[in-house]
N, C-alpha and C positions, 0 to 999 in steps of 0.2 A: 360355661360349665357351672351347672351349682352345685358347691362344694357340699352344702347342708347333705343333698340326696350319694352323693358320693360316699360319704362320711357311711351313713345310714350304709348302704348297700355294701362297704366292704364288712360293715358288722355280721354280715349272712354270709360269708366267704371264709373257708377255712384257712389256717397259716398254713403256708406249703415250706415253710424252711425248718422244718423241728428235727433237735440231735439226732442221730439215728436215722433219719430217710433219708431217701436218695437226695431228694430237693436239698436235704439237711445238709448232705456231706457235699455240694455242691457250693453253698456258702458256706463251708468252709476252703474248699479247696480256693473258691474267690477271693478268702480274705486272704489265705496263705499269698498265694501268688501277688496279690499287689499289695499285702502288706495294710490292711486296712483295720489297724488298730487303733487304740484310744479316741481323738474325736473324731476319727473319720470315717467308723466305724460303725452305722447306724444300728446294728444289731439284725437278729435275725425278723424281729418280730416287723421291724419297719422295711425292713427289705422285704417280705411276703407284703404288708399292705401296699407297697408302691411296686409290686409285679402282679397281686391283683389287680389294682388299677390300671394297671398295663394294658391288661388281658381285659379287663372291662372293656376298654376303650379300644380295643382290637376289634373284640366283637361287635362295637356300635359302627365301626368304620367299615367292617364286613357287610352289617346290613343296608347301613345308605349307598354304597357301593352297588348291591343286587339289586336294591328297590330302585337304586338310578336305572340298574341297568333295563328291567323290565320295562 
């Protein structure tokens, strides 16, 4: 994995956890329930960049998955 092109690529990815969306109230409801305040608490902005990268890395796993498959 290089981090460099990663870094890059979630800069083109919108934040999916902001006040007010669905995603938004969504972590919230997450921190309620386990309780993940002060340092354990990565905020919302880093919680969207580490479920884009999720989702990146879903999609890359999707397509060498097809392309094996053909």
């Amino acid at each position: 994995m290089n981090i460099q092109e990663e870094v890059k690529i979630s800069g083109h990815q919108t934040v999916v956890f902001w006040a007010g969306t669905e995603m938004g109230d969504l972590y919230n409801a997450m921190v309620e329930r386990w309780r993940l305040y002060g340092v354990d608490r990565c905020g919302a902005f880093g919680a969207s960049l580490f479920y884009n990268l999720g989702r990146i890395q879903g999609i890359r796993d999707e397509r060498a998955r097809r392309k094996k498959k053909l």
